[in-house]
N, C-alpha and C positions, 0 to 999 in steps of 0.2 A: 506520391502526391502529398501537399504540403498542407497540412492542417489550419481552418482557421482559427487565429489568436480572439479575434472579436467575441465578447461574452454575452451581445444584446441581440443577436443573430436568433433567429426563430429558425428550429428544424427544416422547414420547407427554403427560407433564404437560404440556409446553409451545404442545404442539397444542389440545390442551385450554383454557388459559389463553387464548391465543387467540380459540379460537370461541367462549369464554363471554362475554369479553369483546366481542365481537361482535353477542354474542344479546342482550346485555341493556344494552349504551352506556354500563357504567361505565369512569368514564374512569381511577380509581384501579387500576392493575396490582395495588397491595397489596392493594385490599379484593377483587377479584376473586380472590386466592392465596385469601385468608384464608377465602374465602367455598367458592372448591372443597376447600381441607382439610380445614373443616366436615361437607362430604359426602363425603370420603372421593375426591374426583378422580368423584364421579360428576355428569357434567354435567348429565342429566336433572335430575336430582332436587336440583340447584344453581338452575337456570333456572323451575323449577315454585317453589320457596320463592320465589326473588326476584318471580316474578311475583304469588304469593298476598302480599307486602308492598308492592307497585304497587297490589293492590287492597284492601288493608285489611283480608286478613287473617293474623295473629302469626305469625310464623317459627317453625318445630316448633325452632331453637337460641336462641330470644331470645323465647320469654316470658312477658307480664307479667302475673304470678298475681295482682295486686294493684288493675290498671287495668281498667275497663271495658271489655269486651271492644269488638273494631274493626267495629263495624258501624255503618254511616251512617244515623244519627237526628234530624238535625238540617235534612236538606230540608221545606224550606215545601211540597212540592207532594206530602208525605204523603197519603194516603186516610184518613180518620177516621170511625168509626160508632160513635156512643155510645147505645145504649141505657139511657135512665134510669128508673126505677122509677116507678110510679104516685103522684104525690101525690093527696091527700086534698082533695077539691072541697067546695063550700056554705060557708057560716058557722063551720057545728060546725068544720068542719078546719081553717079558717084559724083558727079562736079557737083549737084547739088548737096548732096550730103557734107561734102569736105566744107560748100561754104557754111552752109548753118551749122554745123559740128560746133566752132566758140561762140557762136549766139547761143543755142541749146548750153552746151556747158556753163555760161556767165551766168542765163536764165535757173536752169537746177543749183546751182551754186548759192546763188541771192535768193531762192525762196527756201532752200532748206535752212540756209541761217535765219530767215525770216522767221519761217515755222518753230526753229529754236530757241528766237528771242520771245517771241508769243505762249510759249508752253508759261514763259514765267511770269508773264503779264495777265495772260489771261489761260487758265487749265484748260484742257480740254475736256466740253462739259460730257464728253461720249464715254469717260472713264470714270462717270458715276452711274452705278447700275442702281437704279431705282425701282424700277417696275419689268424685270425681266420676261414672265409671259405678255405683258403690256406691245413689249415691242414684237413679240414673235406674231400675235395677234395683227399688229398692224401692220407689219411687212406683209403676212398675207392676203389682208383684205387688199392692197394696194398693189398686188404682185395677180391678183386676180380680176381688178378693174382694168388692169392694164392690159392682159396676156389672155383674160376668162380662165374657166371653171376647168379646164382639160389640162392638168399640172399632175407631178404627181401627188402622193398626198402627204401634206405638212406635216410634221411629227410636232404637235399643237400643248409645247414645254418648252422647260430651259435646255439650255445646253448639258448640264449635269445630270437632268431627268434623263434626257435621250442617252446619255452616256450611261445611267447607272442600268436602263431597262435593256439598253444590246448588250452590257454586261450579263444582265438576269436572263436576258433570253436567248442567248448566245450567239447572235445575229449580227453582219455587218450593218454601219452605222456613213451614211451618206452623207457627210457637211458641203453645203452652198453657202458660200461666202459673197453676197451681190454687191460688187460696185456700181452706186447708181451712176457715177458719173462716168464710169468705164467707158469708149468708147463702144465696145461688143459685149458689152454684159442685154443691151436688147434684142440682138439677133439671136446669142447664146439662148435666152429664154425663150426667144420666138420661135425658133427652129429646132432648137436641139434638147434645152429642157422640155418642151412642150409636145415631142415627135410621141407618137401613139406607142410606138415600138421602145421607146425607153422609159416612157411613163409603166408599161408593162412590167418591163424588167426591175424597175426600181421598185415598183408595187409589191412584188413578187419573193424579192430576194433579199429586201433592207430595210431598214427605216432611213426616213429621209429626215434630214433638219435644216433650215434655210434661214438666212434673216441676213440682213444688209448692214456693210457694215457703219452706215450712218447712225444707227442705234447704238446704243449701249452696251446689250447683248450680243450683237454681231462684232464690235469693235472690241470686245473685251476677247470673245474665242479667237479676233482677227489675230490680238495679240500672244494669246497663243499659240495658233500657227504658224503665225507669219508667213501669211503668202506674200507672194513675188509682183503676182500678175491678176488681171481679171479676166474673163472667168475663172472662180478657183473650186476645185471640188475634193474633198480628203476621206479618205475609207479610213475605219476607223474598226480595229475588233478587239477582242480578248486575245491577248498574246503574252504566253508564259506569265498571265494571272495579271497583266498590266493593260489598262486600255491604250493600244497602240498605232499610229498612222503606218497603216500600211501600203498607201497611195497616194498619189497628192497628182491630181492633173490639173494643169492650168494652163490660161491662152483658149483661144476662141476652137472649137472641138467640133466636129460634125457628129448626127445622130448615131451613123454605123460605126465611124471610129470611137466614138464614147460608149456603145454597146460592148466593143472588143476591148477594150481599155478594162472596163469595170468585171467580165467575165473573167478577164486573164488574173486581174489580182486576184478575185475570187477565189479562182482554181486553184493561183498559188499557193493561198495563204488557205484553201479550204481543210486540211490538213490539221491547222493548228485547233482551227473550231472542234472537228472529231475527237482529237486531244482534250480540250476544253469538257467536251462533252462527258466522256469517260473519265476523263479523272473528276470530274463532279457527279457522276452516276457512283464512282466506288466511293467518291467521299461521304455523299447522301448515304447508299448502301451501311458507310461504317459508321455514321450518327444515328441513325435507325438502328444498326444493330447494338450501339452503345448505348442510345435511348433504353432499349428494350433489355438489355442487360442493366440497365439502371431500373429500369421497371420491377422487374423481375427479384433485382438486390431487396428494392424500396419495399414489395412486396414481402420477400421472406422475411426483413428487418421488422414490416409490420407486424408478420404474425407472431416472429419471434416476442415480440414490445405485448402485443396478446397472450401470447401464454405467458411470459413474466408476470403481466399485470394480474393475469386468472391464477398465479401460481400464490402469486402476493395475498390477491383477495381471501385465496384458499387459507393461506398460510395466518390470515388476519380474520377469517372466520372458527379457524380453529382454536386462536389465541383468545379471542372472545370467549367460546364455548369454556374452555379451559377457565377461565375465568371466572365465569358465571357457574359454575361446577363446585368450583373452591370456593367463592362466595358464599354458594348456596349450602358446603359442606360446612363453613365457618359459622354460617347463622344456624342451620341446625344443631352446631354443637354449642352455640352459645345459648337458645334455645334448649338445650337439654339440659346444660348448667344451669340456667335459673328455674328450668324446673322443678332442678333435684335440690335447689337451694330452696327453693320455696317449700320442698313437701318436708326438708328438714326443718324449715321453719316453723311450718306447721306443725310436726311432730313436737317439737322442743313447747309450743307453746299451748298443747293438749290437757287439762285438766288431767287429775289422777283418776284411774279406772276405781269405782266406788267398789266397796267389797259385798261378797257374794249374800249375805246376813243381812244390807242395807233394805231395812224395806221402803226406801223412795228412791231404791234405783230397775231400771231397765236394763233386761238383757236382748240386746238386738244380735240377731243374726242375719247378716248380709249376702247376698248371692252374686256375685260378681260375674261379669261378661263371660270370662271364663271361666264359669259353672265350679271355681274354686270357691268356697266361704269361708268367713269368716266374722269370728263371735267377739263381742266386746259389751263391757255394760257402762250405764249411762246414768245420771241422775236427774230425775222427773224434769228438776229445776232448768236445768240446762237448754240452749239454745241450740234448734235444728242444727246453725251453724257449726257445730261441734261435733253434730255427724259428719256432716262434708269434709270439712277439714281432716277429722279421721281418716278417714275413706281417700279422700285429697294425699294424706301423707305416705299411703302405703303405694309398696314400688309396683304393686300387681294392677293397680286401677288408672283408668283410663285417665286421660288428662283433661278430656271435659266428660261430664257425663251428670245425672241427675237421679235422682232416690224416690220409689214408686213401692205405695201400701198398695195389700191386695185388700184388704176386707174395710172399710170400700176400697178399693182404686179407685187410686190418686197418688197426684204428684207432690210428694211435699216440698215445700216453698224453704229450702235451708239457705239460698244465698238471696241479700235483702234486694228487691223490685220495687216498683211503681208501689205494687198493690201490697204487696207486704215490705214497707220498708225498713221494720226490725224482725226477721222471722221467730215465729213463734216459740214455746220452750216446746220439750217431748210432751209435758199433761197438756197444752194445748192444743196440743196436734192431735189428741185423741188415740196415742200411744199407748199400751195396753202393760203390763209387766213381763211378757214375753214375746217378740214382734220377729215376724222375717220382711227383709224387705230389700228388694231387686235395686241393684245399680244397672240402668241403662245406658252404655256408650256413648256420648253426642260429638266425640270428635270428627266425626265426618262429617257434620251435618254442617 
């Protein structure tokens, strides 16, 4: 199966595109587009026209108001019943007949040149179809003012509709072609369309379609069957995928012999319908199962397109984490370098320790978190600040934390606040010549 080249196609059209082309063997990807944009992306109703064009008959987007309609006239193995009129027996008739024989001839001769000089003077206006249920509609109102209500019943469409529905429903298909002017087109319908026992039969076993052909409608199907005679009546079925005239009777008919007539082609041709039948059961049968294999594909494709997509997310949640891991290890250690920069700094810019002799220095002994201490001395003068920063530079001490006298307790104020914005020196604080005093932790807090 042939890929499509199109880059603007959305998964669902392309799926599409696909099974159409599938269903139906064209091997052209364009005509296959052109054919589903036609219908709107509806495949059904893409696959049903194509197939009514395999069978001959017109695409509801292609056609041809001007061509003979597609229905198969040309098999030799037609059914024919011509009923001809009574000639005139003995001498007397035939004398008669011999003389009017070149009046009749002169007579057909001079009106069909007539009728042919006329097509170019003036068209004939019955080969413009303009309102085709229009005329079906009034053939019957007037085929029922004439004859009443006990007919059989009108198949109330065009001629294409009746043709495309005994295709869909695989049914023979009844055409009455009425000549108003026929001589026996009113006995025809008084007697023999109108007989209880064929109105049955026809009810029963066909659709019927009628219209005269002084319409439009009538005169255009005339034209494509071209009957002979009037009364004319043409069966019409599915045959070998083509809609085909499988019968054509014409000439004035009786009820029983137009019962026998219509059953016999029936029977004959019943055959090809069972045909019909079953090779559109297995076809239906293999679009169903190739539906449902496409189901089934479209399904696992989805789940597979799911776990790709959850494989991805996974794979992009992880690459996150990872991320965020290393970021966080990165700031930590950059964090631990300006710590360790800062307690050298501090260190580097620590007053010298006064000597032991000094009497205006302080020996402070500190108790740190972990119950290690340590002793350093100080001079009276010196700012709180210079404790902390000590205590600040050394690698054992916490990285925030704050400095508490026992005798009173209290917190002394070493880095500058609101309330103390220079802190105090050690004799302000009420520091003694020999002090201990507690570093409490505040990096959690």
């Amino acid at each position: 199966m042939a890929a499509p080249e199109d880059r603007d196609l959305t998964q669902e059209q392309t799926e599409k595109l696909l099974q159409f082309q599938d269903l139906t063997g064209i091997e052209s990807m364009d005509q296959c587009r052109h054919t589903l944009e036609q219908h709107n992306w509806n495949i059904e109703a893409a696959v049903q026209d194509r197939l009514n064009e395999q069978e001959g008959v017109p695409s509801v987007f292609n056609p041809p108001p001007s061509r003979p309609l597609q229905v198969n006239t040309a098999d030799q193995r037609i059914y024919s019943y011509v009923v001809s009129r009574p000639q005139a027996r003995g001498l007397l008739g035939w004398g008669y007949y011999l003389i009017m024989l070149p009046f009749r001839f002169t007579y057909c001769t001079i009106l069909d040149i007539f009728r042919f000089a006329l097509r170019f003077i003036r068209p004939d206006p019955r080969s413009r179809v303009t309102d085709p249920v229009g005329d079906i509609v009034s053939f019957m109102h007037s085929f029922e003012e004439k004859y009443g209500r006990a007919h059989p019943v009108f198949y109330q469409g065009t001629y294409s509709q009746a043709l495309n529905d005994a295709k869909r429903e695989l049914r023979f298909l009844l055409v009455y072609l009425h000549g108003d002017d026929h001589q026996d087109s009113d006995e025809f319908c008084r007697n023999t369309l109108c007989a209880p026992e064929v109105i049955s039969l026809i009810n029963t076993r066909m659709l019927f379609w009628a219209c005269s052909t002084n319409k439009p409608e009538g005169y255009r199907v005339s034209q494509a069957l071209r009957e002979n005679t009037y009364p004319f009546l043409a069966m019409i079925m599915l045959k070998d995928r083509r809609m085909t005239v499988v019968g054509r009777l014409e000439g004035l008919i009786q009820p029983d012999d137009l019962i026998n007539q219509l059953t016999f082609i029936m029977d004959a041709n019943q055959t090809y319908l069972m045909s019909e039948r079953l090779e559109r059961e297995e076809r239906n049968q293999t679009q169903v199962l190739r539906q449902q294999q496409d189901e089934a594909y479209l399904a696992s494709l989805r789940a597979d397109q799911e776990k790709e997509r959850r494989k991805r997310e996974e794979r992009e949640r992880k690459r996150r984490k990872e991320e965020e891991v290393q970021q966080q290890k990165l700031a930590e250690e950059r964090r631990r370098r300006n710590l360790q920069e800062e307690k050298e700094r501090k260190l580097e810019c620590l007053p010298p320790e006064p000597s032991p002799d000094d009497p205006e220095s302080v020996k402070i002994i500190f108790k740190l978190p972990n119950d290690s201490r340590v002793e350093r001395r100080f001079h009276f003068s010196q700012s709180l600040t210079v404790i902390h920063d000590f205590l600040f530079s050394l690698k054992e001490s916490p990285e925030k934390f704050q400095i508490e006298a026992n005798f009173p307790r209290r917190v002394l104020p070493c880095i500058p606040s609101e309330e103390w914005p220079n802190p105090p020196t050690l004799q302000e604080a009420g520091l003694s010549h020999t002090e201990v005093l507690f570093v409490q932790d505040l990096t959690d807090e």
